[in-house]
C-alpha positions as CSV (number, residue, x, y, z in Angstrom):
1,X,85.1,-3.4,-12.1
2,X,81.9,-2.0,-11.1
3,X,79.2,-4.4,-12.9
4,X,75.1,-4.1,-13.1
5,X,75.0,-5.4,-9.9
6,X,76.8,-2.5,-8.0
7,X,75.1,0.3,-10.1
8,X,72.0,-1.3,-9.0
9,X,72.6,-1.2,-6.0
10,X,74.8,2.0,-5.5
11,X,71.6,4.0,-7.1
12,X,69.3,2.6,-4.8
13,X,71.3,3.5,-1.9
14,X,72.1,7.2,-3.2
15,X,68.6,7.8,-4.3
16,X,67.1,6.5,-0.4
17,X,69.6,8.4,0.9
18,X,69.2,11.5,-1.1
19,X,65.6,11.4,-0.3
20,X,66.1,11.0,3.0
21,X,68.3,13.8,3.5
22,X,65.9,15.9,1.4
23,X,62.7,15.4,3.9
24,X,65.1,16.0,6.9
25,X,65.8,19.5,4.9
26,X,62.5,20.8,4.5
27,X,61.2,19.7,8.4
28,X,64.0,21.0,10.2
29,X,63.5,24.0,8.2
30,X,60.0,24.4,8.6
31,X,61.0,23.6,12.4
32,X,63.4,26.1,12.9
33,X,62.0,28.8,11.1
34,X,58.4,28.5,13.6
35,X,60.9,29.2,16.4
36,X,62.5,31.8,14.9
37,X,59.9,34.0,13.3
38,X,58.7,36.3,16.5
39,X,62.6,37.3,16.4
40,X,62.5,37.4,12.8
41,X,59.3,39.9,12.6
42,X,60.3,41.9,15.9
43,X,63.5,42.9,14.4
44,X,62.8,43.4,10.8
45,X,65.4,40.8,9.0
46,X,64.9,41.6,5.6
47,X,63.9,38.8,3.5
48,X,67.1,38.3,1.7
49,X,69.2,37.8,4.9
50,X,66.6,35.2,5.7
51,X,66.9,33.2,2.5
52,X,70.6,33.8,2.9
53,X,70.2,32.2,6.3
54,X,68.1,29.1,5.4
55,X,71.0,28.6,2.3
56,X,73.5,27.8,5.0
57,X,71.3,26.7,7.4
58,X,70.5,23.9,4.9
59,X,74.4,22.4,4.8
60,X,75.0,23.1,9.0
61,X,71.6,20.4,9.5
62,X,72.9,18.2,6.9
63,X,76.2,17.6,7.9
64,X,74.9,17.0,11.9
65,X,72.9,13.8,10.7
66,X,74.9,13.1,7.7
67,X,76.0,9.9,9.2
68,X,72.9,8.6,11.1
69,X,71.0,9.1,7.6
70,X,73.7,7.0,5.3
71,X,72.2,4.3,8.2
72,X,68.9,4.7,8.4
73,X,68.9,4.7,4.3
74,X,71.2,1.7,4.1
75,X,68.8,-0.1,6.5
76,X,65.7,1.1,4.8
77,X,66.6,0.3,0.8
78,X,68.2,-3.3,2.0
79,X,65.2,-3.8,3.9
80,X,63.0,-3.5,1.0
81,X,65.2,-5.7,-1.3
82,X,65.0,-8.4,1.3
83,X,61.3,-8.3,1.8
84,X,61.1,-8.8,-2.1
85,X,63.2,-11.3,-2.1
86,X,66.0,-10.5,-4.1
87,X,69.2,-10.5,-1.9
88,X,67.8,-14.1,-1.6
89,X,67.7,-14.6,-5.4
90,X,71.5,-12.4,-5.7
91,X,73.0,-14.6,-3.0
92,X,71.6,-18.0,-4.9
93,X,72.9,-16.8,-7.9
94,X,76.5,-17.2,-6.4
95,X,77.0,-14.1,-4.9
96,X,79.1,-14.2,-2.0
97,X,77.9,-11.9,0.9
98,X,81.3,-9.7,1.0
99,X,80.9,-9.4,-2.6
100,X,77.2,-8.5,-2.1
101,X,78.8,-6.0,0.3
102,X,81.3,-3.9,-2.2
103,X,78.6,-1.7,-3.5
104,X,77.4,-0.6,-0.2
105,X,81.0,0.1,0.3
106,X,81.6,1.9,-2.8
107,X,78.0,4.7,-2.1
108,X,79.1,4.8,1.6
109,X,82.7,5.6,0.7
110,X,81.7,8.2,-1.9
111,X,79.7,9.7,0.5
112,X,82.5,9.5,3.0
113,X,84.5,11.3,1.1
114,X,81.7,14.3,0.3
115,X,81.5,14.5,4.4
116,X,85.1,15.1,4.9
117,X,85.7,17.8,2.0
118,X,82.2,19.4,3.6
119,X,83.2,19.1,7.2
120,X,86.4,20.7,7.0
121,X,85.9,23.8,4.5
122,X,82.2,24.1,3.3
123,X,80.1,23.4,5.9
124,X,82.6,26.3,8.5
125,X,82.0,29.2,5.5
126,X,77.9,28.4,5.6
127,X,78.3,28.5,9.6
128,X,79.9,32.3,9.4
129,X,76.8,33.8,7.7
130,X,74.4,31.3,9.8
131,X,75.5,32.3,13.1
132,X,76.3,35.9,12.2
133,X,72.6,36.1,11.3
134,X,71.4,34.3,14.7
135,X,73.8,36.8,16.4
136,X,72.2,39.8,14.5
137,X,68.5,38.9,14.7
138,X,68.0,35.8,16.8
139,X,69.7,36.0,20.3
140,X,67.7,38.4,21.8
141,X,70.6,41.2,22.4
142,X,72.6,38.4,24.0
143,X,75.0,38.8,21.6
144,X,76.2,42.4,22.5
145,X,77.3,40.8,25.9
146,X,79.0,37.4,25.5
147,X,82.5,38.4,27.4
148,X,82.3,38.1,30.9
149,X,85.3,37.0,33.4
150,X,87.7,37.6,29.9
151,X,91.2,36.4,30.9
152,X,93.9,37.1,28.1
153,X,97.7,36.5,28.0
154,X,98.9,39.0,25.4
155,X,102.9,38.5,25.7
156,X,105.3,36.6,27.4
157,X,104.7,37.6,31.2
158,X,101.6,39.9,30.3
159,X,97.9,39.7,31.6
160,X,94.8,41.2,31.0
161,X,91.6,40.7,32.8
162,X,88.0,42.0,31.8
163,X,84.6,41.6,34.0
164,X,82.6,42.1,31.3
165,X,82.9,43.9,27.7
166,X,79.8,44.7,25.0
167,X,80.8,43.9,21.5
168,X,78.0,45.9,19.9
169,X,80.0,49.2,21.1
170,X,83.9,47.5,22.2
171,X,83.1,49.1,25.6
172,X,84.0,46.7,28.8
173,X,84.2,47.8,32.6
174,X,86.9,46.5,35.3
175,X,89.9,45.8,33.3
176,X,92.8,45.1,34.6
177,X,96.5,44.7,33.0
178,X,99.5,43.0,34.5
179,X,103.4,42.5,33.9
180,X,105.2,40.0,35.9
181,X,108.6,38.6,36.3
182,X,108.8,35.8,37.9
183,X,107.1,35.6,40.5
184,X,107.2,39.4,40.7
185,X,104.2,41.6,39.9
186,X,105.8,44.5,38.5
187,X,103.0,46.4,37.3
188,X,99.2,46.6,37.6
189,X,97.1,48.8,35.8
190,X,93.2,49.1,36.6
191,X,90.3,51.2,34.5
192,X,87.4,51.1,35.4
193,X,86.0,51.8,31.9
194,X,88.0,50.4,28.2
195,X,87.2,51.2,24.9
196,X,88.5,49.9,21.4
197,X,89.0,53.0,19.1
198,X,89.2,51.3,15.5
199,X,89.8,54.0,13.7
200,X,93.1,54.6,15.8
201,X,93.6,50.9,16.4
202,X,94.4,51.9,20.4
203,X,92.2,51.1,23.7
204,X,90.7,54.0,25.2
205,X,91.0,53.7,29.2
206,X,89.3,56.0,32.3
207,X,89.7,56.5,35.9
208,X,93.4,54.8,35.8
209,X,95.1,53.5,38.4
210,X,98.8,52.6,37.8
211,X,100.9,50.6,40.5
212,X,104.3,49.8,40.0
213,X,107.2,47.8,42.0
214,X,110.5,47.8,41.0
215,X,111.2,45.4,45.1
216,X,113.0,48.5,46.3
217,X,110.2,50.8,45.8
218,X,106.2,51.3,45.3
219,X,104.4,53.8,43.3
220,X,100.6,54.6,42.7
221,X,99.7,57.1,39.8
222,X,96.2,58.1,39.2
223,X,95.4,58.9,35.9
224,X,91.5,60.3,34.3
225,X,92.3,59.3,30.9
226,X,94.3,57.4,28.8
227,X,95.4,55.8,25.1
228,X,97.1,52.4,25.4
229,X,98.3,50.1,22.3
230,X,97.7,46.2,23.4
231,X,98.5,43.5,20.8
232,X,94.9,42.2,20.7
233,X,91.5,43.6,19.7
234,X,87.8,42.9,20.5
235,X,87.4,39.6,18.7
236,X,89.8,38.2,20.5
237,X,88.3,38.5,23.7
238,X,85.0,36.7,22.2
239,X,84.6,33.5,24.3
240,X,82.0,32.2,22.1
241,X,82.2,28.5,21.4
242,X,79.9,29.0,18.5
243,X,82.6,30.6,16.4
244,X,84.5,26.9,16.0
245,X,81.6,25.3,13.9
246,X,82.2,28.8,11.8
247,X,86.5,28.2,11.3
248,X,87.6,25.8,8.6
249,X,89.8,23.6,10.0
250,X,93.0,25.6,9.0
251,X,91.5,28.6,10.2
252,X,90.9,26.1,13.6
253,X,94.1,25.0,13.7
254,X,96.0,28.8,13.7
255,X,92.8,30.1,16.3
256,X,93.8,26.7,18.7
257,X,97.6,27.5,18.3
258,X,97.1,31.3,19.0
259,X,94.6,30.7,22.3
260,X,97.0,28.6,23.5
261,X,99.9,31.0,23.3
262,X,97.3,34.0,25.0
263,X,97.1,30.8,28.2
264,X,93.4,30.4,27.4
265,X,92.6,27.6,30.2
266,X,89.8,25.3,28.4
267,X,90.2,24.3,24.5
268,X,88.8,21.1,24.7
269,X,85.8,21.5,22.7
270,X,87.7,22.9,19.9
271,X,89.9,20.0,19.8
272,X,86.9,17.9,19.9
273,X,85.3,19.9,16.9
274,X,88.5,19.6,14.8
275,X,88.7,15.7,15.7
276,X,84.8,15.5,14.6
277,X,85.2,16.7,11.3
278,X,87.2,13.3,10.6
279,X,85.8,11.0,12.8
280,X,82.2,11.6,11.8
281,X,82.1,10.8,8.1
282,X,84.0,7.1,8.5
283,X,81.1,6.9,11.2
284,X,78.7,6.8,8.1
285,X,80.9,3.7,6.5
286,X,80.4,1.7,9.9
287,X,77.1,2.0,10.2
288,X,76.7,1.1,6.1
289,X,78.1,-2.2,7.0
290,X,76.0,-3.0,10.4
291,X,72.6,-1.8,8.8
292,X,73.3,-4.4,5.4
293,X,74.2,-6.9,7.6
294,X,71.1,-6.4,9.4
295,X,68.4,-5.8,6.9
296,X,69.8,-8.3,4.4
297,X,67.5,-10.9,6.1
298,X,63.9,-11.2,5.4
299,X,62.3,-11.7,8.7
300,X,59.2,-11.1,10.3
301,X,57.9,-7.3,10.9
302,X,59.8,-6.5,7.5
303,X,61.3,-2.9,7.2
304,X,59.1,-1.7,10.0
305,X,60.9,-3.7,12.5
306,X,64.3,-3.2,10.7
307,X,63.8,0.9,10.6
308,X,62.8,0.6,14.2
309,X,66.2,-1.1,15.3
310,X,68.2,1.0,13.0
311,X,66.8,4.2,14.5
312,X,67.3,2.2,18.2
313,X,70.4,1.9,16.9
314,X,71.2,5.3,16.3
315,X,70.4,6.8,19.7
316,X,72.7,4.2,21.0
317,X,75.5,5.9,19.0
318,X,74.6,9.4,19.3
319,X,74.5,8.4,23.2
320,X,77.9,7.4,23.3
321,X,78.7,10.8,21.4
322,X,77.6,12.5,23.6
323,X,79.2,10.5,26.3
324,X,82.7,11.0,24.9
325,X,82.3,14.1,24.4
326,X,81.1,15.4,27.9
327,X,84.3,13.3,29.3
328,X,86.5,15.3,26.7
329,X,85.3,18.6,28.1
330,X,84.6,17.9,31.6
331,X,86.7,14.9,32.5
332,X,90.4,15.8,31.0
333,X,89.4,12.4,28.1
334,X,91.7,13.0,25.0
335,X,89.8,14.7,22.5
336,X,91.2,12.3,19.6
337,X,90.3,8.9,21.7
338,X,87.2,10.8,22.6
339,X,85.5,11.0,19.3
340,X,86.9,8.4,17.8
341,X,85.4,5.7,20.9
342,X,82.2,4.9,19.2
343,X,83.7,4.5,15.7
344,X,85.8,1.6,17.5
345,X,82.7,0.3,19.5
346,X,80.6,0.2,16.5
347,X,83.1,-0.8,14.6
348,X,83.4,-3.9,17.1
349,X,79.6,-4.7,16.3
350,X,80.3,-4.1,12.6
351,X,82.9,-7.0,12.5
352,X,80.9,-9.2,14.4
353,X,77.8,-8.9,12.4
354,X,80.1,-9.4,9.5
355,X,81.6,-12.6,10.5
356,X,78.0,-14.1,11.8
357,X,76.8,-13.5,7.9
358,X,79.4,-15.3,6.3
359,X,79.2,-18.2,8.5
């Protein structure tokens, strides 16, 4: 049962982090919104796109130091209790330190919890409008032109290449289809010039050049103009790794499934976003247990020196991240084992800490 103890406790720890998370709000929007205003004014943004734009700006910078801010408030609240001396007087009283422990549990696994539902389905559907708007009004026009070097497998034995294509109009230049069997190229089509038609749902091709080999004989047709129907359309071609922070994580899953099936070459960083989503709240419970094991002890330098090693602390972690992470996408790491290595390291230190307390 949850007694006087753990409410006293759990609300101290909700109400530092709360606060917490409520400063790191208003900075990093008052941050972001200094680099962002010559592209806001330049290009008119009205003013209800931007409040629409700070509203899910608000969960996408919450969610990124969710975890390092359940630690730095669980260092920071437990800090102050042990400079006033009442872990002291709690653990006198016959307290044992693991049962000192369960509220910390109880607020970090609450707040678990919150990440995980957000991670996976409300913090994607504030990403769509956020980095639509950063698209619209923010990139400087690099937005019309983010497919370049598009390859796309559309059906069994069926490629498509694009050198570049301008998603403000569906326009792209030096396309080129292919059939194969085998080994065999069988057909190649080249246009210099492609166009999506969405009214008609067809692509719009010019100056056509059509080869075909059937191994017995070769044939070249030129063609000015032409309608063709391919099983894909413009946003399928978009290579920006920006849309995964704006997919729920069913909506990952199907995108993952269906870029695999089209033989696109390099999805590691969208299985490292989908293992992220999981991996990073439990992060938040580790680090609830290392920073009470560490600021439970009244020491010299008081909560100075214990929100200086918890933030010390924190780099370490977001280094090895970062780490992972880079070896997931650049190194052929498993994205799983990847994300989930400095859980088990910190983990590691978490047990250790642990078992030096109850000594």
């Amino acid at each position: 049962m949850i007694k006087k103890l753990d409410w006293y406790i759990i609300g101290k720890f909700l109400t530092t982090f709360f606060f917490a998370i409520m400063i790191l709000v208003v900075i990093s929007c008052v941050i972001d919104y200094s680099e962002k205003v010559d592209n806001i004014v330049q290009k008119h943004a009205p003013f209800s796109a931007v409040l629409n734009y700070y509203k899910d700006f608000i969960p996408h910078i919450t969610a990124l130091l969710f975890h390092l801010f359940i630690f730095i408030a669980t260092i920071f609240f437990t800090s102050k209790l042990a400079y006033k001396s009442e872990i002291i007087a709690i653990l006198s009283s016959g307290v044992s330190f693991q049962r000192f422990l369960r509220p910390y549990l109880i607020g970090s696994g609450f707040l678990c919890v919150v990440s995980l539902v957000a991670n996976h389905w409300i913090i994607p559907i504030a990403n769509k409008g956020r980095v639509a708007f950063e698209d619209k009004y923010i990139n400087d026009g690099n937005y019309a032109f983010p497919g370049e070097n598009v390859h796309l497998a559309y059906a069994k034995n069926s490629y498509v290449y694009i050198k570049s294509f301008n998603f403000a109009n569906n326009q792209g230049t030096g396309f080129t289809a292919e059939k194969m069997n085998g080994t065999l190229m069988t057909e190649k089509l080249m246009a210099e010039e492609i166009r999506y038609d969405s009214a008609k749902q067809t692509w719009h091709l010019r100056n056509v050049i059509i080869r075909r080999n059937d191994t017995l004989k070769e044939s070249i047709t030129n063609v000015m103009d032409m309608d063709m129907k391919y099983p894909f359309k413009p946003r399928d071609l978009n290579k920006n790794e920006a849309l995964k922070e704006a997919l729920t994580t069913p909506e990952l899953n199907d995108f993952i499934a269906t870029e695999s099936l089209r033989g696109r070459e390099n999805l590691s960083m969208f299985y490292v976003e989908k293992d992220r989503r999981t991996s990073q709240p439990f992060a938040g419970l580790i680090l609830t247990v290392i920073g009470a094991c560490i600021a439970s002890k009244k020491i010299r330098g008081g909560s100075g020196f214990h929100l200086a090693l918890g933030i010390a602390i924190s780099a370490i972690y977001v280094m090895f991240m970062q780490l992972s992470t880079t070896f997931a996408t650049k190194a052929s790491l498993d994205p799983l084992i990847a994300v989930w290595i400095p859980n088990f390291i910190f983990a590691g230190i978490a047990y250790y800490l642990y078992r030096k307390q109850i000594r």
